[in-house]
ZAPA-502908 format. One record per residue (C-alpha): residue number from 0; residue in three letters; z, x, y. Coordinates in steps of 0.1 Angstrom, whole numbers. Each point is the difference from the previous one (the first is absolute). Layout:
REM residues N
+-----+-----+-------+-------+-------+
|   i |  aa |    pz |    px |    py |
+-----+-----+-------+-------+-------+
| NUM | ALA |     Z |     X |     Y |
...
+-----+-----+-------+-------+-------+
REM end
This chain:
REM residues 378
+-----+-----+-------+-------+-------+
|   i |  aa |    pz |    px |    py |
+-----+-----+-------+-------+-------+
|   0 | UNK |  -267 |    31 |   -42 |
|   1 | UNK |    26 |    21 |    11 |
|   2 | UNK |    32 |    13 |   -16 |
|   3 | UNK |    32 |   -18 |    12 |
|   4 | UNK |    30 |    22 |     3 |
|   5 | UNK |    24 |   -18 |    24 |
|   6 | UNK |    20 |   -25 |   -21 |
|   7 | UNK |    33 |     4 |    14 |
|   8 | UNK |   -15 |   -13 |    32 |
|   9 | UNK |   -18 |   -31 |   -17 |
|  10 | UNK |   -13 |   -12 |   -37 |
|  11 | UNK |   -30 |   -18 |   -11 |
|  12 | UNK |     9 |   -37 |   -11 |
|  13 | UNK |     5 |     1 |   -39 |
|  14 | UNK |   -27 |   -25 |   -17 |
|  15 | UNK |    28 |   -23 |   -16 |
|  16 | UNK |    15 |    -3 |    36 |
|  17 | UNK |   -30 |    -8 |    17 |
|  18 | UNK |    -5 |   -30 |   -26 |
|  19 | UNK |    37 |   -11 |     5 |
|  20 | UNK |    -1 |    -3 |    35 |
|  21 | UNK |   -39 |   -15 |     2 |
|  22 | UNK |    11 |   -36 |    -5 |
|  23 | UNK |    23 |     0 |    28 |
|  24 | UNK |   -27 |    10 |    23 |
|  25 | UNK |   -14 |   -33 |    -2 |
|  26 | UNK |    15 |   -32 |   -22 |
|  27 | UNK |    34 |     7 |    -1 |
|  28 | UNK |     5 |     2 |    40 |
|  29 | UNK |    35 |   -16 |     1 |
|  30 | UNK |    30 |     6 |    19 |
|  31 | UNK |    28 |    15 |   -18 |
|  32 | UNK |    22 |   -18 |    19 |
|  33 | UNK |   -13 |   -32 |    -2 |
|  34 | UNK |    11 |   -28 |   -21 |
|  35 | UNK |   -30 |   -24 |   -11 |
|  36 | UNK |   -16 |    18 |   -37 |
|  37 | UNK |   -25 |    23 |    26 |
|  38 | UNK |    32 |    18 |     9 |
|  39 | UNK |    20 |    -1 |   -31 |
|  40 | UNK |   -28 |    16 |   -19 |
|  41 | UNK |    -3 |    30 |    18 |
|  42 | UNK |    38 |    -1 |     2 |
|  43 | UNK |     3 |     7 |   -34 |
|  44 | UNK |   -27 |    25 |     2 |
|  45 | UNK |    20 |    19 |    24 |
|  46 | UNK |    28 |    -1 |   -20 |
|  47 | UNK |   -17 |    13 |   -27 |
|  48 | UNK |   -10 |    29 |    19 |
|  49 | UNK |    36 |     6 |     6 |
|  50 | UNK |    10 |     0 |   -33 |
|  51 | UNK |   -28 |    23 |   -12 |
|  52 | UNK |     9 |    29 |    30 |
|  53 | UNK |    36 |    -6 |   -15 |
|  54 | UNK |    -1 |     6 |   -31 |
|  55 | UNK |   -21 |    34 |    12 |
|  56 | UNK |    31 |    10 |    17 |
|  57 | UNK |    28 |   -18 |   -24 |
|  58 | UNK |    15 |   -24 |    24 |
|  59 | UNK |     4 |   -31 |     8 |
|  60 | UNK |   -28 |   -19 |    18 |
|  61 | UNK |    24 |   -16 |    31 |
|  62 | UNK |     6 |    41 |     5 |
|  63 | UNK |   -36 |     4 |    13 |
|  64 | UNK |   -14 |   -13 |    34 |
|  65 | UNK |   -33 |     4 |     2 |
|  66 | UNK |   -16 |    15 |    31 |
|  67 | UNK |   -33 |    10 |    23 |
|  68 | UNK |     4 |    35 |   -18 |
|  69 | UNK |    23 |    33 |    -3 |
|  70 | UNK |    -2 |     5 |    38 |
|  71 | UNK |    19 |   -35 |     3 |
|  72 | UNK |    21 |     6 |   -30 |
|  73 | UNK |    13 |    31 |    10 |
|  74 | UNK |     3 |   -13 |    36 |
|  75 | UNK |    27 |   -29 |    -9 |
|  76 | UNK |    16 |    20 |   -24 |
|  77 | UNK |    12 |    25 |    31 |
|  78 | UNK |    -3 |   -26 |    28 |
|  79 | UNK |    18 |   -28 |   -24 |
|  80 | UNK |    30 |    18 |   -12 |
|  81 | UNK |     6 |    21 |    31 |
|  82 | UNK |    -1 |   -31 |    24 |
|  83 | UNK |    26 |   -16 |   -25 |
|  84 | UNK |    18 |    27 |    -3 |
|  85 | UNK |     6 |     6 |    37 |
|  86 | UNK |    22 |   -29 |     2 |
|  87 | UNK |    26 |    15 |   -18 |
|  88 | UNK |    -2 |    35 |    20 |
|  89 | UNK |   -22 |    21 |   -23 |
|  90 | UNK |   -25 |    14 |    25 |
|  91 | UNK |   -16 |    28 |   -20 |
|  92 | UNK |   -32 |     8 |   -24 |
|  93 | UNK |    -7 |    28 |   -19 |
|  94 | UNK |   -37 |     8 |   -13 |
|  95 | UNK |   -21 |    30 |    -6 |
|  96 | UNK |   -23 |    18 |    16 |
|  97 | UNK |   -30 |    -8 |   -20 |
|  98 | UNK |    -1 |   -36 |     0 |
|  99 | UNK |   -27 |   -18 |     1 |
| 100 | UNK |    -6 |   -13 |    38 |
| 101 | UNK |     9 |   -34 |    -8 |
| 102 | UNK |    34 |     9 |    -4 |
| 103 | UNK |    -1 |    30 |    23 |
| 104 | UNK |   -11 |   -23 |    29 |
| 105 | UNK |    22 |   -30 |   -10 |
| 106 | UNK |    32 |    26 |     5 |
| 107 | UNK |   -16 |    10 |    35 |
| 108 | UNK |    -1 |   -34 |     9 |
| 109 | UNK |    34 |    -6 |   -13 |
| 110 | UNK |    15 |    34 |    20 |
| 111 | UNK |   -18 |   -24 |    33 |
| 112 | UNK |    25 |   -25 |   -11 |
| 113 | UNK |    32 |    26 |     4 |
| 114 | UNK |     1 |     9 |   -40 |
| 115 | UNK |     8 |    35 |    -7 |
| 116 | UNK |   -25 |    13 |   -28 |
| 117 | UNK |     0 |    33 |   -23 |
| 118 | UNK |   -28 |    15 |    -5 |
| 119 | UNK |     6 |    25 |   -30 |
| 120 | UNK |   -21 |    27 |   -10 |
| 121 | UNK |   -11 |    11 |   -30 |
| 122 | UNK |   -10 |    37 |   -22 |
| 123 | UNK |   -35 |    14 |    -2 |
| 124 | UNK |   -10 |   -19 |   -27 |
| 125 | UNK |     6 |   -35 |    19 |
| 126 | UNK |    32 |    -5 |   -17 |
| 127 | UNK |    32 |   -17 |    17 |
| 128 | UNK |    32 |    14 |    -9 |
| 129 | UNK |    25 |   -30 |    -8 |
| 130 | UNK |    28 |    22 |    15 |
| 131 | UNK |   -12 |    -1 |    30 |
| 132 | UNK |    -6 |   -33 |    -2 |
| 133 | UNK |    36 |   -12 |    -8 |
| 134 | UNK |    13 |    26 |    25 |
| 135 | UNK |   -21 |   -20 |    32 |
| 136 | UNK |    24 |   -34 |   -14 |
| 137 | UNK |    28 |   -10 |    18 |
| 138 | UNK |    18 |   -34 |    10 |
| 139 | UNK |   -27 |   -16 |    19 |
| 140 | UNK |   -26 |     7 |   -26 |
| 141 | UNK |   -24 |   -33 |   -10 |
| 142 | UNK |   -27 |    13 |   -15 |
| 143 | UNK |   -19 |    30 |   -19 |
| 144 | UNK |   -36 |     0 |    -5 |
| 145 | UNK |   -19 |    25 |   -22 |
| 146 | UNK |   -33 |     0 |   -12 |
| 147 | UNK |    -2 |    -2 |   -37 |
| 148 | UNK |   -30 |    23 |    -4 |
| 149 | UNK |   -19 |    14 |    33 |
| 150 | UNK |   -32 |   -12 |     9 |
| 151 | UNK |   -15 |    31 |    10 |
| 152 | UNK |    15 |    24 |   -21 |
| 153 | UNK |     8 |   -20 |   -32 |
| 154 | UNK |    31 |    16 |    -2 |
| 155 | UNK |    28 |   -22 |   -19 |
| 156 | UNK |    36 |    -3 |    17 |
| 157 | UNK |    34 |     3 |   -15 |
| 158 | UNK |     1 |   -41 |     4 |
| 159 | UNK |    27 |    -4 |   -31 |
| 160 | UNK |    29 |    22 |    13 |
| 161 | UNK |    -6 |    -9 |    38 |
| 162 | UNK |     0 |   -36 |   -11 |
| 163 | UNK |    28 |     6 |   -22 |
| 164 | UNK |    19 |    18 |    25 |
| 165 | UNK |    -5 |   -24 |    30 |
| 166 | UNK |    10 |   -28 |   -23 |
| 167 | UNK |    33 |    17 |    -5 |
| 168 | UNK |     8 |     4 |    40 |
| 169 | UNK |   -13 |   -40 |     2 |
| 170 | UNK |   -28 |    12 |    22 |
| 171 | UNK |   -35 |   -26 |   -11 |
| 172 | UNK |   -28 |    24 |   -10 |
| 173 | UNK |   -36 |   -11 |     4 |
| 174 | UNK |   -37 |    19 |   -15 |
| 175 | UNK |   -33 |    -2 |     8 |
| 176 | UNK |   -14 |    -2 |   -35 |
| 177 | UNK |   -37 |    -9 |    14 |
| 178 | UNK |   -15 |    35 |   -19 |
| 179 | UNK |    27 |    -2 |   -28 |
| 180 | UNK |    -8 |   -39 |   -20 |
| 181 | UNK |   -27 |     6 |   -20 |
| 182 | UNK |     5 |    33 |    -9 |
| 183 | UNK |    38 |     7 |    -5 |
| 184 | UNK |    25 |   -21 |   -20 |
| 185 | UNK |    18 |   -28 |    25 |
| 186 | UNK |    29 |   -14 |   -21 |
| 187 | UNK |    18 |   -15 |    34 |
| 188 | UNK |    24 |   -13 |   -25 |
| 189 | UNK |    14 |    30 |    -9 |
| 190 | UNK |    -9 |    20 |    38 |
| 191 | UNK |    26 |    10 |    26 |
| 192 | UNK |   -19 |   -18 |    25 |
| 193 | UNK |     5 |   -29 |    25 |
| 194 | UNK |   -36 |    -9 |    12 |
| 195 | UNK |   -37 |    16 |   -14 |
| 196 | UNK |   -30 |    -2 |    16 |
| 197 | UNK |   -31 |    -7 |   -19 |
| 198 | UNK |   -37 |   -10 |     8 |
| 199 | UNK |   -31 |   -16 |   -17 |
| 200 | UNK |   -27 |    23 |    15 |
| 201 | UNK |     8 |    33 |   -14 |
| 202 | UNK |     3 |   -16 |   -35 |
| 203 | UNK |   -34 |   -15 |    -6 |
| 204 | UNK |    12 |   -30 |    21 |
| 205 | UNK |   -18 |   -17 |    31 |
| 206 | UNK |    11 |    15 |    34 |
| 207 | UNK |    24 |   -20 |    20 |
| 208 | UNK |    27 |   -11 |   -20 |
| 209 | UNK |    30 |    22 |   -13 |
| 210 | UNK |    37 |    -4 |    -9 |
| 211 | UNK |    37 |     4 |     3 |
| 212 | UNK |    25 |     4 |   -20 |
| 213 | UNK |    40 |   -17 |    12 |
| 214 | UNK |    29 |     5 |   -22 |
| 215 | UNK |    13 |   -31 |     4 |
| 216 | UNK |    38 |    10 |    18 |
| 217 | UNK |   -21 |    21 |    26 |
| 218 | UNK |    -2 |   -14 |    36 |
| 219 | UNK |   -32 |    -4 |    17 |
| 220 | UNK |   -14 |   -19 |    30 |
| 221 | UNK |   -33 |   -11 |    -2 |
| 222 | UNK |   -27 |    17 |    26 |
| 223 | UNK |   -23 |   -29 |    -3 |
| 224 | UNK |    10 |   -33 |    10 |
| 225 | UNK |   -18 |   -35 |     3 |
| 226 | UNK |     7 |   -17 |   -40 |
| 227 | UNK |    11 |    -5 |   -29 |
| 228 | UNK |   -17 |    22 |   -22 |
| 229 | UNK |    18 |    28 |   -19 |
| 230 | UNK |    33 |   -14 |    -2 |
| 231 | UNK |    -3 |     1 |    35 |
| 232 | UNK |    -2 |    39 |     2 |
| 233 | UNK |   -37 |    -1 |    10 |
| 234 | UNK |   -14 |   -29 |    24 |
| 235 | UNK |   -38 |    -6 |    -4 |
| 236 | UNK |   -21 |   -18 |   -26 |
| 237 | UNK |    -6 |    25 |   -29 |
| 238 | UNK |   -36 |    24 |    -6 |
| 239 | UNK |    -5 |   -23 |   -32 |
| 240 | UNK |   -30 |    23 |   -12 |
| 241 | UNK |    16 |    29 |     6 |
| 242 | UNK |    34 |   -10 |   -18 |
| 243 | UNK |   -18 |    -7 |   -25 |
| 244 | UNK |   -21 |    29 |    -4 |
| 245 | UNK |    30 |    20 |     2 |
| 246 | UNK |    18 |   -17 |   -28 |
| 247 | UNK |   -29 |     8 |   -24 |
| 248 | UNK |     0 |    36 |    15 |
| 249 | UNK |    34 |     5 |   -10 |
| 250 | UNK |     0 |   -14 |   -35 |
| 251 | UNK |   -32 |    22 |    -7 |
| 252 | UNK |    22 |    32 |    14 |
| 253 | UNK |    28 |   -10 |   -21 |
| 254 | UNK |   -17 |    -2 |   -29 |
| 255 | UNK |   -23 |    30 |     2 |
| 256 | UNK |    24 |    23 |    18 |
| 257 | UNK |     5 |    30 |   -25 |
| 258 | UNK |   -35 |     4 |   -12 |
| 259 | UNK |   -17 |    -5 |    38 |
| 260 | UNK |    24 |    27 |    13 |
| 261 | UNK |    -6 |    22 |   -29 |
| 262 | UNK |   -33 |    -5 |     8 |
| 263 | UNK |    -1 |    10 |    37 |
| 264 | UNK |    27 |    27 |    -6 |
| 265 | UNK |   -31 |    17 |   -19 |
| 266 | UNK |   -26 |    -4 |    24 |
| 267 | UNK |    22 |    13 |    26 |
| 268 | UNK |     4 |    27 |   -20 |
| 269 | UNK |   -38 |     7 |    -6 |
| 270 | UNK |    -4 |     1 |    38 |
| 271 | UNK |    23 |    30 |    -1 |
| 272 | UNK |   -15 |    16 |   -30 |
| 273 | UNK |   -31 |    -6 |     9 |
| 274 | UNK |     8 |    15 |    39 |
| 275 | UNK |     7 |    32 |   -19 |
| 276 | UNK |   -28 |     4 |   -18 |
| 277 | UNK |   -16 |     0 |    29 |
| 278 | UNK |    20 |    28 |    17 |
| 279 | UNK |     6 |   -24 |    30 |
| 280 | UNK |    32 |    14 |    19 |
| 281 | UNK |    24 |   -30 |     4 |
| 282 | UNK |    42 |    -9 |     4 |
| 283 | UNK |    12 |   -30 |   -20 |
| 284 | UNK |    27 |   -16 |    25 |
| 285 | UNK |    30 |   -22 |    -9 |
| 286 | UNK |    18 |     7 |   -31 |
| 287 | UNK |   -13 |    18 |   -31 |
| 288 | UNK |    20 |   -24 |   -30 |
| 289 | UNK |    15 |   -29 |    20 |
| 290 | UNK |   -33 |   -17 |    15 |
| 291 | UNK |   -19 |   -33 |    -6 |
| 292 | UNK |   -30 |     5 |   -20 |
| 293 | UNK |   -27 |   -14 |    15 |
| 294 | UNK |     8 |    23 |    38 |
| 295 | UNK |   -12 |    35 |     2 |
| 296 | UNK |     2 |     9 |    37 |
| 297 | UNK |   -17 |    42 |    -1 |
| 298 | UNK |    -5 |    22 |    35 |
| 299 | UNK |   -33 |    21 |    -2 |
| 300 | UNK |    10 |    32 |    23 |
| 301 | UNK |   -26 |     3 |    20 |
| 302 | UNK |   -13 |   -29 |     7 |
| 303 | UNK |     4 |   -33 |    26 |
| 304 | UNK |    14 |   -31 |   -18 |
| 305 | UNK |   -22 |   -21 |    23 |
| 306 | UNK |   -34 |    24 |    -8 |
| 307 | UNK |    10 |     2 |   -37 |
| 308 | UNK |     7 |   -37 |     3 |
| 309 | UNK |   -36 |    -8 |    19 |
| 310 | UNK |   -22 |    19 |   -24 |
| 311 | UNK |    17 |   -16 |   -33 |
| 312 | UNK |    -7 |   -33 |    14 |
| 313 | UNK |   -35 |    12 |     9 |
| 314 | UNK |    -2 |     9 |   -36 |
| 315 | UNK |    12 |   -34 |   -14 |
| 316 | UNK |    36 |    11 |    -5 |
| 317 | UNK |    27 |   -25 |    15 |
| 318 | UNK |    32 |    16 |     2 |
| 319 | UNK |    26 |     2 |    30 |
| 320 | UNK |    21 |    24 |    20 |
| 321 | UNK |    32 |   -22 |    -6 |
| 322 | UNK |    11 |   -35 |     6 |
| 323 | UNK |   -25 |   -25 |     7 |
| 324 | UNK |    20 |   -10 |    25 |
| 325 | UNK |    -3 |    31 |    23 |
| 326 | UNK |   -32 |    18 |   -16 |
| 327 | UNK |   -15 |   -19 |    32 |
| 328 | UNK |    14 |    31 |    24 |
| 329 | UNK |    -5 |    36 |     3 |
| 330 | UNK |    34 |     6 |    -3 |
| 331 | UNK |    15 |    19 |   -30 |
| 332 | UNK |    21 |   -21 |   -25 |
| 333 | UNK |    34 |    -3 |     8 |
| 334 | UNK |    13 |     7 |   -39 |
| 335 | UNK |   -18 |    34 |     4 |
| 336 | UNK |    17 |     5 |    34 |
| 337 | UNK |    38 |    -8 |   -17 |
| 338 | UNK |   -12 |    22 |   -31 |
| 339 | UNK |    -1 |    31 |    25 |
| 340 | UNK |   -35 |    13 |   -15 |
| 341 | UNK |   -17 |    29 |    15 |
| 342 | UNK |   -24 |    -8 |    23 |
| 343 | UNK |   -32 |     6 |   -20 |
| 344 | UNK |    14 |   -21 |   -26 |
| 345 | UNK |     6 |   -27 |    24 |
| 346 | UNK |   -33 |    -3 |    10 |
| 347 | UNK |   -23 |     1 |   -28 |
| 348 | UNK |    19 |   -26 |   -21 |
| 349 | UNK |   -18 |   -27 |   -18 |
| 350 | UNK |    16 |   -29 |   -21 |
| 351 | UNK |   -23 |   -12 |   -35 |
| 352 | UNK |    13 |   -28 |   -11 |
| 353 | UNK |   -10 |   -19 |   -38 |
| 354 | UNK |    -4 |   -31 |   -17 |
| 355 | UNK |   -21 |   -28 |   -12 |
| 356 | UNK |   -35 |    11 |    -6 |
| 357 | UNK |     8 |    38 |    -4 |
| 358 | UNK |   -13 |    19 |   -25 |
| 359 | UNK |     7 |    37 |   -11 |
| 360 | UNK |   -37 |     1 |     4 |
| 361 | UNK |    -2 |    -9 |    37 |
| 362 | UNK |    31 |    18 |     8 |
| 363 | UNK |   -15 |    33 |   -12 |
| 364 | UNK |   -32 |    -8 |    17 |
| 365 | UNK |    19 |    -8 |    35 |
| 366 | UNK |    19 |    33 |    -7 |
| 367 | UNK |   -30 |    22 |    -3 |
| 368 | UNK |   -12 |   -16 |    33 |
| 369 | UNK |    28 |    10 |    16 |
| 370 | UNK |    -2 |    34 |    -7 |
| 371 | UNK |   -37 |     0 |     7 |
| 372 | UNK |     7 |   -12 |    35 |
| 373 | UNK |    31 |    25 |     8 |
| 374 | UNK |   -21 |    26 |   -14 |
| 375 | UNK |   -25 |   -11 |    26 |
| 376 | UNK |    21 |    -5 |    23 |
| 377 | UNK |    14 |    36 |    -3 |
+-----+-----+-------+-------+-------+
REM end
């Protein structure tokens, strides 16, 4: 059995979710939106889900629209608000440059549809500067969207005072929260945001189902039409299973939140410590204090991503070059590209991820592999 390193691309199903979402599967098959008892009792199921994802984030449940997953989530929140948003001349988007591609593609498509978008840049480290943030505003300003903490660096963003400041020039402010929940504290009661994306699979939840978060005064069209369902923000009948998976997910995060990330901020940090000991040659990337703990993205000068990559895996070590969503291509990671890292840095980066089923023991063990096969491979 092989050592899984790649849990900000995917988790393993948590036991207790698995057994909530088992009876759904089969003998509770209703529709959600029916009205006979078949329907009603998987309504209230469903709204039971709601309630448990938010209380995790401390808001109310008619707040949350449930979705296919962050790639959704983060689509309506741009698409939603800017489409609304045009009506009354407010053309524009502003966004970083090391987003994750959901929202990165969704402003593309949006700059096809005459929107003017921002791309801002950020330091070495990943970091976006909120001054240069509020200085891309002006009049016809909808929308900001930046990633709460990057999924390829780990590498937290100044989301209070952007979110603070764009409240103050009346400007909506959306985050992808997808690597965040789980791991940071979300208290959207007391957060300067407008709209938060979250998702079930990178949480110990089944894959297919995420979340967003609408402060109620914020105007959004829906991108999915053909129902009821969502308060009309989302047509299509509901991933019962998944909902409900994710509800258990997120009251199991909640509740275990500061001892799990404890937990994986250590075992990252034995993959470092033990890295040294073996006098492998490595570059942690992203930001040295201000990172997520369960993201260590290192470069290995010297030596090919994809080879490094191949042999690990050849080795039973699962770990990525980046997003899950683009690992797929041979083409270096776009956050490394906007960090302006030197080339050999650039192309000998991997990303280790942690989580559920991690132990300091394996951790140290997948370590010492890698420096084994660098060593070889040197």
């Amino acid at each position: 059995m092989g050592i899984y390193l790649d849990h900000a691309a995917t988790t393993p199903i948590h036991p207790e979710v698995r057994e909530k979402m088992l009876p759904f599967l089969d003998q509770q098959f209703g529709n959600p939106s029916s009205i006979h008892n078949f329907g009603r009792e998987i309504r209230n199921a469903v709204d039971r889900a709601r309630e448990q994802l938010a209380y995790a984030l401390n808001v109310k449940p008619g707040q949350l629209t449930f979705t296919s997953g962050g790639t959704e989530a983060d689509n309506m929140a741009l698409t939603g608000v800017a489409l609304s948003l045009r009506e009354q001349g407010k053309n524009h988007v502003i966004t970083s440059q090391i987003e994750h591609r959901a929202v990165l593609d969704t402003c593309g498509f949006l700059e096809r549809l005459g929107f003017r978008v921002t791309y801002v840049p950020v330091d070495s480290t990943g970091c976006v500067c909120p001054d240069e943030v509020m200085n891309a505003v002006d009049e016809q300003t909808a929308l900001i969207s930046v990633i709460y903490g990057n999924n390829e660096m780990g590498t937290l963003q100044p989301i209070e005072e952007i979110g603070q400041r764009a409240r103050e020039q009346g400007v909506l402010f959306h985050t992808d929260a997808v690597q965040a929940f789980g791991m940071e504290l979300l208290d959207l009661e007391k957060m300067p945001v407008d709209l938060l994306t979250v998702s079930s699979h990178k949480i110990n939840g089944p894959k297919g189902v995420g979340a967003l978060y609408i402060r109620p005064d914020a105007p959004i069209l829906p991108i999915l039409y053909g129902g009821e369902q969502e308060r009309r923000r989302r047509g299509g009948t509901e991933n019962v299973p998944g909902i409900i998976g994710f509800g258990q997910a997120a009251e199991i995060a909640v509740r275990n939140r500061g001892q799990y990330s404890e937990n994986i901020r250590h075992v990252r940090q034995v993959m470092l410590e033990e890295l040294k000991h073996a006098n492998v040659q490595f570059v942690v990337n992203g930001h040295p204090e201000k990172h997520l703990p369960h993201i260590l993205n290192l470069s290995f000068p010297g030596v090919e991503t994809e080879v490094l990559l191949m042999n690990l895996d050849m080795e039973g070590i699962a770990c990525s070059s980046g997003s899950a969503c683009t690992s797929g291509t041979l083409e270096v990671s776009h956050v490394l590209k906007a960090m302006h890292l030197p080339e050999e840095i650039l192309h000998s980066a991997i990303r280790f991820s942690f989580g559920l089923g991690n132990t300091e023991e394996n951790v140290r063990q997948a370590a010492r592999t890698v420096g084994r096969v660098i060593a070889r491979l040197n």
